[in-house]
Structure formats: C-alpha cells, structure tokens
C-alpha positions as CSV (number, residue, x, y, z in Angstrom):
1,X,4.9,57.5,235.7
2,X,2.5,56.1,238.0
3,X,-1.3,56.4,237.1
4,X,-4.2,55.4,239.7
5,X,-7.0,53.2,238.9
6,X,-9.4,55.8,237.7
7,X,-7.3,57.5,235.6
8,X,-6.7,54.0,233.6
9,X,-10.3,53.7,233.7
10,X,-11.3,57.2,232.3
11,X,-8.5,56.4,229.7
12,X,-10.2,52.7,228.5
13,X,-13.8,55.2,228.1
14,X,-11.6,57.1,225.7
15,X,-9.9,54.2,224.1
16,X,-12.7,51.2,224.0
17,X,-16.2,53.9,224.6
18,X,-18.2,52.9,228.5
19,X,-20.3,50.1,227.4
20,X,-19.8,47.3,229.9
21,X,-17.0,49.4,231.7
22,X,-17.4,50.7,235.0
23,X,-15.2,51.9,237.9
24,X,-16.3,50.1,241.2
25,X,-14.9,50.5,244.7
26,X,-16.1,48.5,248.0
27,X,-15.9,48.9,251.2
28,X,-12.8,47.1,251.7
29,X,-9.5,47.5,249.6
30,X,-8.4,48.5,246.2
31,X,-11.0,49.8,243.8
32,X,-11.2,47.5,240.9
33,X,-13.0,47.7,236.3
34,X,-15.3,45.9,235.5
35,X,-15.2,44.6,231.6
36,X,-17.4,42.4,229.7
37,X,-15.9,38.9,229.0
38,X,-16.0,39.3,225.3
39,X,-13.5,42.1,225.8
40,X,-10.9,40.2,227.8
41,X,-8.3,40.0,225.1
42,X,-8.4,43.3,223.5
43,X,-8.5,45.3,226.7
44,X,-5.3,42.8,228.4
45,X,-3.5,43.7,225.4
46,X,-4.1,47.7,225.3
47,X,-3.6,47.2,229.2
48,X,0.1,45.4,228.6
49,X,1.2,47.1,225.0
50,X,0.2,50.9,225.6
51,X,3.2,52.8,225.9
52,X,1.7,54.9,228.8
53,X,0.3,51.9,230.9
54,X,2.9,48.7,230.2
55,X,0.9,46.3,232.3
56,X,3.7,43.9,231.7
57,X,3.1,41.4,234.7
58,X,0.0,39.5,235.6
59,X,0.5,39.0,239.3
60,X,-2.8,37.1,240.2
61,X,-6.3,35.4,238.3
62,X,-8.6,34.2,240.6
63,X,-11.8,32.6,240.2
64,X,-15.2,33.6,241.9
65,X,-18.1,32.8,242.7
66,X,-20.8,35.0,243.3
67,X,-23.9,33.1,244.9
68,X,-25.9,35.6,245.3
69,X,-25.8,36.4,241.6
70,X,-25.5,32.7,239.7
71,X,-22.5,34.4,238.7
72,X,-18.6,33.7,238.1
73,X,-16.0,35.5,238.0
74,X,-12.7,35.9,237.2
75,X,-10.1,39.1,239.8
76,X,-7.3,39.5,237.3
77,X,-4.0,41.9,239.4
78,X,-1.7,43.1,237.2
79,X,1.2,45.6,237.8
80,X,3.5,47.7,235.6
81,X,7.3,47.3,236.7
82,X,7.7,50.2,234.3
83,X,6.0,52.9,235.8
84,X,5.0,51.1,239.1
85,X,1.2,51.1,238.5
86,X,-1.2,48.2,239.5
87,X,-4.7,47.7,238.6
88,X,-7.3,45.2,239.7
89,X,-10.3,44.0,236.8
90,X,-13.3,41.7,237.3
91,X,-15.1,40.0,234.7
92,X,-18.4,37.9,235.6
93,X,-20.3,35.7,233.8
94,X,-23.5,33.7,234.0
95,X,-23.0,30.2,235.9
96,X,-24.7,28.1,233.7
97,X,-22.4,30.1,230.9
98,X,-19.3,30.2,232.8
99,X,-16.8,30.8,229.7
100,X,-13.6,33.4,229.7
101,X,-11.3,33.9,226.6
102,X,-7.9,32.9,227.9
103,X,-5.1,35.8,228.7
104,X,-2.5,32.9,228.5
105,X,-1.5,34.3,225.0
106,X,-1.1,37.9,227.1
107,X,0.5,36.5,230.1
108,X,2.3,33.2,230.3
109,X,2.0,33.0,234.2
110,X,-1.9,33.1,233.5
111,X,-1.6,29.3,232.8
112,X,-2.1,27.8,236.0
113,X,-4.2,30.6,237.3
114,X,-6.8,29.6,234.9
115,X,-5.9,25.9,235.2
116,X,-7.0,26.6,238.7
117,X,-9.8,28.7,238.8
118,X,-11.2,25.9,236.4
119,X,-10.3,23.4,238.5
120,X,-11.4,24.8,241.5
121,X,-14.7,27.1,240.6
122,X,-15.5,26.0,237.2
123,X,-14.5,28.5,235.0
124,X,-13.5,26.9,230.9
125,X,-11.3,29.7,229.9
126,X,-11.6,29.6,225.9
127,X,-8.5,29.3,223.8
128,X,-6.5,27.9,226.8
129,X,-3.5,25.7,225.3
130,X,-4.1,22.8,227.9
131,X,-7.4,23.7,230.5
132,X,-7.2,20.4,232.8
133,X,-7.8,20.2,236.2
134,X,-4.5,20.9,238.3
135,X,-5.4,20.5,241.9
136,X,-8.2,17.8,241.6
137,X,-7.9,14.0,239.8
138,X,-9.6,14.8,236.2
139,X,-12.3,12.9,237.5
140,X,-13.0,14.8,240.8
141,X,-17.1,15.4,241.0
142,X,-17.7,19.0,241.2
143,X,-15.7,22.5,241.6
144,X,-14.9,22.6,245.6
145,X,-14.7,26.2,245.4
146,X,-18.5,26.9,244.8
147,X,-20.3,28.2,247.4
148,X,-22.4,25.3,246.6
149,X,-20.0,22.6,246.6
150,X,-20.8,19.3,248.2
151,X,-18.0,17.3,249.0
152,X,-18.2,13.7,247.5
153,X,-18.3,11.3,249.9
154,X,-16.0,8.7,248.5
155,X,-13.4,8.8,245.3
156,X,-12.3,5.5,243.8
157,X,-13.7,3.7,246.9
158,X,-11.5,5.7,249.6
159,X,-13.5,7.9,251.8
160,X,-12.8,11.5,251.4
161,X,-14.1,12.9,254.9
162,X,-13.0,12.2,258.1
C-alpha cells in the first residue's frame, strides 16, 4: 500500500526518535527528510528492508551545493515498486567537512551517482568501493559544480574556454 511522505516520516520518529529528523516542504515540488549524515546507512536500510516501506530502488543521488550555507548536500529519490511509494531525503554537511557514508552497499546504482556528485561537487562518500572522478580527468582542478567554481584556464596546455 502506498504511504505519503509524512507518514514515512512520522514512522522514522517512531523507529529512529526526531533528533536530526525533520519533514520539510518548499515552495516548489515534492516535500522531502532531512537526516543527519551519520545516519545514512541505518536509515537506507530500514527505508529498503521494512516490510511496510520496501524502498527497493534508488532512482536518483545528487549532489548540492548550498552557498548560502558553506554546505553540501547529497537529494537521494527512492521509490518502492512494491507498494508504489517514493520518497525524497537530504543530507547536508559542512563544506570544509564534506563526507557521506556510501549507500553503494544499499543500492548498487548509487555507484556512479556518488562517483558523480564527487566528481562534480566534491562530496568523498566514505566506504565507497572505487570514489574516482567519472566525468572529469583525475587531475581536473576543482568541482565545476560549486557555486564557486572557477573554470581553469588551461588543462595539460590546451585551452579550456573559448
């Protein structure tokens, strides 16, 4: 069966208590949870193994990055093809501190996501079997995702811009 967004959320307060939970909505779109990095793992794998919720597909990860905070984040979408739910969940984290655990273990499609939301906003997702740039030579300067990305101007003596 079904279950909306808050009723998963009002279900994670029972299972995992509120701190560093919370149900957001904006002004735009889906509502979304917010959980705390460190909880990643154990609330992915309630998320997918709970017989009620059988979050068995991760459709999206994307990095972000949230200027206006010196923040990072990771927008994880997952869906049940069980019971035809889908849920959206942020995590953020400091810039300068900018480490996720890995869902990889939860999820096999999360590979790549994470490869590029490292790649591309800077994210080190911990426990990840191969975290290498995907998009981007290994020795590309910077994460051209940031809000605060400057463009090189030359890699390996060709000119990047126009």
């Amino acid at each position: 069966m079904m279950k909306e967004p808050k009723e998963i959320f009002e279900y994670l307060i029972q299972e995992f208590g509120e701190e560093g939970l919370s149900f957001e909505t904006g002004d735009v779109g889906e509502p979304w949870i917010e959980i705390p990095a460190e909880s990643v793992i154990q609330i992915m794998k309630f998320l997918r193994d709970d017989p009620g919720l059988q979050f068995n597909v991760l459709m999206c990860l994307s990095g972000v990055h949230y200027d206006s905070e010196e923040a990072l984040g990771v927008t994880y979408h997952i869906n049940s093809t069980i019971n035809s739910s889908k849920l959206a969940l942020k995590v953020k984290v400091p810039e300068e501190d900018a480490i996720v655990p890995s869902v990889e273990s939860i999820w096999k499609t999360a590979n790549w996501h994470e490869r590029e939301a490292y790649d591309m906003v800077g994210i080190r997702f911990k426990d990840h079997p191969n975290l290498k740039r995907i998009l981007t030579a290994e020795d590309w300067e910077g994460y051209p995702l940031r809000k605060d990305y400057v463009q090189q101007e030359f890699y390996q003596g060709i000119p990047t811009g126009e």
